[in-house]
N, CA, C and O of each residue as an XYZ file, in Angstrom:
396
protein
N      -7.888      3.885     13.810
C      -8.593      2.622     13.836
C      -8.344      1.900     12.501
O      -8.648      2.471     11.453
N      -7.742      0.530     12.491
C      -7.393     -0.425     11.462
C      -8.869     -0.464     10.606
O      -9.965     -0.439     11.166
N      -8.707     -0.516      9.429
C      -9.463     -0.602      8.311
C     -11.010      0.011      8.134
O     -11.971     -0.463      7.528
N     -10.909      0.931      8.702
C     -11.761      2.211      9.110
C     -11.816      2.915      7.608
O     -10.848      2.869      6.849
N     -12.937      3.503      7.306
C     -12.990      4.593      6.004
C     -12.017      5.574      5.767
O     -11.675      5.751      4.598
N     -11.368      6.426      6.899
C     -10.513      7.347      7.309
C      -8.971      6.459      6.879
O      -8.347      6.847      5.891
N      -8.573      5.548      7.511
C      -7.849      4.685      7.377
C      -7.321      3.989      6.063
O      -6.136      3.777      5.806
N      -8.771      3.564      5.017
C      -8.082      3.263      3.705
C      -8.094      4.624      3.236
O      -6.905      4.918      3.107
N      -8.710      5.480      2.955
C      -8.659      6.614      2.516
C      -6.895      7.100      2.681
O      -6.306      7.255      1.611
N      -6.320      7.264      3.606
C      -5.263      8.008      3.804
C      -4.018      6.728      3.399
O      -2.819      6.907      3.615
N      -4.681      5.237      2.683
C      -3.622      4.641      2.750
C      -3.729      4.672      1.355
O      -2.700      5.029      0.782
N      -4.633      4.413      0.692
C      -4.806      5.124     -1.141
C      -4.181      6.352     -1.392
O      -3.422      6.654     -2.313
N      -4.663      7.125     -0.310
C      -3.317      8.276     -1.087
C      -2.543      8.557     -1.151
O      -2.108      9.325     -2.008
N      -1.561      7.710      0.388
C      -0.623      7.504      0.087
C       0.265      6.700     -0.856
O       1.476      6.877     -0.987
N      -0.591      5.655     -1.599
C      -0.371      4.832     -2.792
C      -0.430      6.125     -4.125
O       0.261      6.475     -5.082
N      -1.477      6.442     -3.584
C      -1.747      7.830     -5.384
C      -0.211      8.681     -4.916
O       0.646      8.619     -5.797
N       0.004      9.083     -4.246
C       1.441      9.790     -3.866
C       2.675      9.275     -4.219
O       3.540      9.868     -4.865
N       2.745      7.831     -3.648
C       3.911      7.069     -4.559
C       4.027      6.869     -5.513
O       4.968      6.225     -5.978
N       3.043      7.388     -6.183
C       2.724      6.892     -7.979
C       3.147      8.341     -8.559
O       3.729      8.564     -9.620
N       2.849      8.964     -7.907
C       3.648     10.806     -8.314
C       4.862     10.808     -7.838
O       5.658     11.374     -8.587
N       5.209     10.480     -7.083
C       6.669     10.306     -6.125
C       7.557      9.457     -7.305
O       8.640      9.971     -7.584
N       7.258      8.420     -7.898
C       7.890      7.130     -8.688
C       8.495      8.243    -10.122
O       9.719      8.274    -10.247
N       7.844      8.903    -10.902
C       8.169      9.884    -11.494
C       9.115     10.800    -11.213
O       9.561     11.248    -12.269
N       9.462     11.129    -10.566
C      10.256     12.495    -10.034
C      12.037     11.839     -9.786
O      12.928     11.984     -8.949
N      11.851     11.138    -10.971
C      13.715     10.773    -10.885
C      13.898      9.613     -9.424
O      13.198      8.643     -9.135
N      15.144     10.195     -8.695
C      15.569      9.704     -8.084
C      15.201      9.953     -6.455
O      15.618      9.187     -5.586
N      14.343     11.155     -6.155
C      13.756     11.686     -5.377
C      12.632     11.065     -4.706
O      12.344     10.888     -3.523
N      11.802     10.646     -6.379
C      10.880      9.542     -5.739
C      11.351      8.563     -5.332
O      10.827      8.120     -4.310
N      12.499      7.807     -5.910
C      13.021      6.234     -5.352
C      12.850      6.344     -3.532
O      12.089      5.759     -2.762
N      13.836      7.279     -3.324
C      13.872      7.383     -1.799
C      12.802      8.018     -0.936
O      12.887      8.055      0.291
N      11.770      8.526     -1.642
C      10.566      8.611     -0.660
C       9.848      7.070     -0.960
O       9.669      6.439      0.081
N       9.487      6.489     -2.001
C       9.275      4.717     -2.225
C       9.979      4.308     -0.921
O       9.405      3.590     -0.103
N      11.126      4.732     -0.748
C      12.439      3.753      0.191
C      12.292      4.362      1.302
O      13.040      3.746      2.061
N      11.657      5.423      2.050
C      11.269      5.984      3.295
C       9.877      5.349      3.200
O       9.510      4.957      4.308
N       9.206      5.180      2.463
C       7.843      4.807      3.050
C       7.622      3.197      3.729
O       7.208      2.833      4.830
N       8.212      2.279      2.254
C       8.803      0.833      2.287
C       9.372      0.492      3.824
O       9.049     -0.342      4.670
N      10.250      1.413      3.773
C      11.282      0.901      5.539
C       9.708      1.240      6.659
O       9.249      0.440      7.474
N       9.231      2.462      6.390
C       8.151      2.338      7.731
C       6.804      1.702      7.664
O       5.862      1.921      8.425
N       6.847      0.747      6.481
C       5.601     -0.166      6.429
C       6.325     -1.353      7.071
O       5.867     -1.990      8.019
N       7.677     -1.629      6.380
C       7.987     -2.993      7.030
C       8.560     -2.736      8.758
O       8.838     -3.567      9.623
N       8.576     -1.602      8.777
C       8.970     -2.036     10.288
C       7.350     -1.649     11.087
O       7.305     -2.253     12.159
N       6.362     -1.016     10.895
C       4.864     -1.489     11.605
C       4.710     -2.770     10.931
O       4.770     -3.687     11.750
N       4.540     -3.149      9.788
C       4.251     -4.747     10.017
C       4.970     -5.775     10.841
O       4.493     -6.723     11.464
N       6.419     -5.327     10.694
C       7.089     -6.262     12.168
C       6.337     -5.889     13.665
O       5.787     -6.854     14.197
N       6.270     -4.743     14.303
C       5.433     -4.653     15.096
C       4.071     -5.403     15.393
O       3.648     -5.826     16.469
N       3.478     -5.448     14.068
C       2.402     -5.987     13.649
C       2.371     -7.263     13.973
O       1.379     -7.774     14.493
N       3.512     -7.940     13.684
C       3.749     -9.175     14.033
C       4.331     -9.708     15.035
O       4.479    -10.907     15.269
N       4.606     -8.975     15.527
C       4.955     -9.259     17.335
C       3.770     -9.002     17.841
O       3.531    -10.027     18.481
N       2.891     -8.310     17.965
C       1.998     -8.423     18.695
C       0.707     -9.516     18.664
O      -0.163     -9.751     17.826
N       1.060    -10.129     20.153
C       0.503    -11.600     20.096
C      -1.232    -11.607     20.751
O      -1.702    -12.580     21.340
N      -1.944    -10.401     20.508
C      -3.286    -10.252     20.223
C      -3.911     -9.986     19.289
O      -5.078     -9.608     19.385
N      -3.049    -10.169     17.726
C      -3.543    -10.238     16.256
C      -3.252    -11.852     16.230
O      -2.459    -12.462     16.947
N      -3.952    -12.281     15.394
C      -3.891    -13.376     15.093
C      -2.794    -13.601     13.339
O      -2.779    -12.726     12.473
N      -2.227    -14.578     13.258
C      -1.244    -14.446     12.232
C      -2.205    -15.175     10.393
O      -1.838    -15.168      9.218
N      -3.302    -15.615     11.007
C      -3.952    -16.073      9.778
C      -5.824    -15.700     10.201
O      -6.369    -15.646     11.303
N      -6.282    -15.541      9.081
C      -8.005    -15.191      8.759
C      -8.736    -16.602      9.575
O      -8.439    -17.659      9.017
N      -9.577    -16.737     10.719
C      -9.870    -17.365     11.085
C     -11.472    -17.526     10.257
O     -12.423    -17.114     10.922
N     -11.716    -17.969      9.180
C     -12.783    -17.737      8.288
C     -13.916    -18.775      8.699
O     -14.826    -19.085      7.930
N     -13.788    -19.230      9.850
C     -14.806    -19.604     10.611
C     -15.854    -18.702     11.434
O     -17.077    -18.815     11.511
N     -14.977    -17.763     12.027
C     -15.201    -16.953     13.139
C     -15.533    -16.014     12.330
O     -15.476    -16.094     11.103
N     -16.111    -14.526     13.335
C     -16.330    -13.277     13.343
C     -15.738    -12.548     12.040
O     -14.542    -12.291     12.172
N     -16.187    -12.230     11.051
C     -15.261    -11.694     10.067
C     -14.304    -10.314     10.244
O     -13.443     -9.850      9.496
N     -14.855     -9.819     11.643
C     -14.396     -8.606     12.414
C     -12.983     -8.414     13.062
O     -12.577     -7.397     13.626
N     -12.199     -9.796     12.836
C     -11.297     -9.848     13.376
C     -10.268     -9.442     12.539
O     -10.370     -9.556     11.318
N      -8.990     -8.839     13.241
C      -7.978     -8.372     12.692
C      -7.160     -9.367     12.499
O      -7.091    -10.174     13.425
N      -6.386     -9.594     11.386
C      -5.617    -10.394     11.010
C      -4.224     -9.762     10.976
O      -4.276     -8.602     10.570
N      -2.954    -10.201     11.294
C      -1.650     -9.744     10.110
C      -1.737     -9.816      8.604
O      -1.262     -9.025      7.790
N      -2.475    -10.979      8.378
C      -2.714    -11.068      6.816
C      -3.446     -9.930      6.676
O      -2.920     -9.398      5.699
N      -4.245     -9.291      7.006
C      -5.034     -8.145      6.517
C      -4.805     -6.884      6.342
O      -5.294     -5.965      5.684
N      -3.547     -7.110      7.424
C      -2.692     -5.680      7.305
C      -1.630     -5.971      5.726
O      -1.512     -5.136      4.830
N      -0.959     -7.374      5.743
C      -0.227     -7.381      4.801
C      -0.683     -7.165      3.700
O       0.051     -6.494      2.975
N      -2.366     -7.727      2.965
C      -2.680     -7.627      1.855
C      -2.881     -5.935      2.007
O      -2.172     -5.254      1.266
N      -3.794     -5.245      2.915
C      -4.214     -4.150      2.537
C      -2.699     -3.161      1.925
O      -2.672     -2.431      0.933
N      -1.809     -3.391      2.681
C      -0.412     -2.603      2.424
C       0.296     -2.900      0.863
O       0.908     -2.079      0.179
N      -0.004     -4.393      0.525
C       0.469     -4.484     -0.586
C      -0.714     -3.849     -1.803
O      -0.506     -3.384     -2.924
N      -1.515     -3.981     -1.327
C      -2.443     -3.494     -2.543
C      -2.422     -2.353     -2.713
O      -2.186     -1.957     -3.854
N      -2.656     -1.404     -1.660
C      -2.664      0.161     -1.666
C      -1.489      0.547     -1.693
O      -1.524      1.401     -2.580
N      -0.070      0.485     -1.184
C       1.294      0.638     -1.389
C       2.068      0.312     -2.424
O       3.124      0.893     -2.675
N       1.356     -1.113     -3.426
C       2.514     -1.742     -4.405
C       1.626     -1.608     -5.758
O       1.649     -0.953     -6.800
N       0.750     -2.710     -5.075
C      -0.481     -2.318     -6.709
C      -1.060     -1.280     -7.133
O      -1.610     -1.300     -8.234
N      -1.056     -0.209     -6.378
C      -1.718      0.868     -7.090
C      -1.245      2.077     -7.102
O      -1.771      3.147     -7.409
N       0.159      1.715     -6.613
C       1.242      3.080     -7.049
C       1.323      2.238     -8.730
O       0.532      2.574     -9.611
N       2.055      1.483     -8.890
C       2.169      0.750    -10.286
C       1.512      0.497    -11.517
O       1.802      0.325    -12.701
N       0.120      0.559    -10.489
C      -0.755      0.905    -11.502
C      -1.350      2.026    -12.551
O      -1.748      2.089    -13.714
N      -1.105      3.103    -11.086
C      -1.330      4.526    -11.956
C      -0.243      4.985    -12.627
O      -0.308      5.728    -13.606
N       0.959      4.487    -12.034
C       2.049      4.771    -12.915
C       2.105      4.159    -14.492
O       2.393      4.796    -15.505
N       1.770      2.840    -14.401
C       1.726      2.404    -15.716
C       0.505      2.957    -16.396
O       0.729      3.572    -17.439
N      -0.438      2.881    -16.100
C      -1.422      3.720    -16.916
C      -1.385      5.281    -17.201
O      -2.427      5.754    -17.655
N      -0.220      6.217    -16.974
C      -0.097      7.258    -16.765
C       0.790      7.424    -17.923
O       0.760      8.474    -18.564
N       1.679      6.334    -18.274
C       2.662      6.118    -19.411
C       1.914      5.282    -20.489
O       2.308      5.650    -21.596
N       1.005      4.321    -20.579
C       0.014      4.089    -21.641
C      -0.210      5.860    -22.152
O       0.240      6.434    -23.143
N      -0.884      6.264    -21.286
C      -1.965      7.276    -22.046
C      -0.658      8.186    -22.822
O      -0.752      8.662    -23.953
N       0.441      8.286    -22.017
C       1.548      9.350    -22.683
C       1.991      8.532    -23.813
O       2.353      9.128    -24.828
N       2.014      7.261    -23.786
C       2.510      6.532    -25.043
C       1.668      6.502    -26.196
O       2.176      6.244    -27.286
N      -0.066      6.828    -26.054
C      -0.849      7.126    -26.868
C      -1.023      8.192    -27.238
O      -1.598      8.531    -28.272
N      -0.533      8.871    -26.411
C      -0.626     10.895    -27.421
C       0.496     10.675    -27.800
O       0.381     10.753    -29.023
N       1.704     10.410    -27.542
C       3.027     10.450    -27.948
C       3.141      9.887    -29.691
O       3.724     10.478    -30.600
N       2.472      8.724    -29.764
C       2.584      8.499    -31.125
C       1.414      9.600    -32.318
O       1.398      9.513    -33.546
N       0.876     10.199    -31.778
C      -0.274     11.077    -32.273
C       0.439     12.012    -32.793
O      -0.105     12.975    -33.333
């Protein structure tokens, strides 16, 4: 079920995973590049299917599923917060490092 507790849960960790994955040389690139190819091809799915609506109808029901909602949730949990822990993972090593 779309944006269910169960649902972000398993999509954060798969973000915390790419952020361990991004480290590991060249190994991580291509799990990044296996995950990337099967987000963009369910969001194409996503977008063929013509019982989502393609924009937030912010009039209506806030219950409704959007494509936009799939796109932000994927970029945030998939892009921003693999990047994030990665960069903050190299702060903290760059602060013991000069110690």
């Amino acid at each position: 079920m779309p944006f269910s507790a169960p649902w972000w849960f398993w999509l954060s960790l798969t973000g915390v995973s790419l952020a361990g994955a991004l480290g590991v040389k060249f190994v991580g690139l291509f799990i990044i590049l296996q995950v990337g190819l099967n987000t963009i091809a369910d969001l194409w799915y996503l977008f063929g299917d013509l019982s989502l609506s393609l924009v937030a109808e912010w009039l209506c029901s806030g219950s409704q599923v959007t494509v936009g909602k799939h796109l932000t949730a994927r970029v945030l949990c998939l892009i921003v917060l693999p990047l994030a822990l990665y960069t903050a993972t190299f702060a903290v090593h760059f602060m013991v490092l000069s110690k």
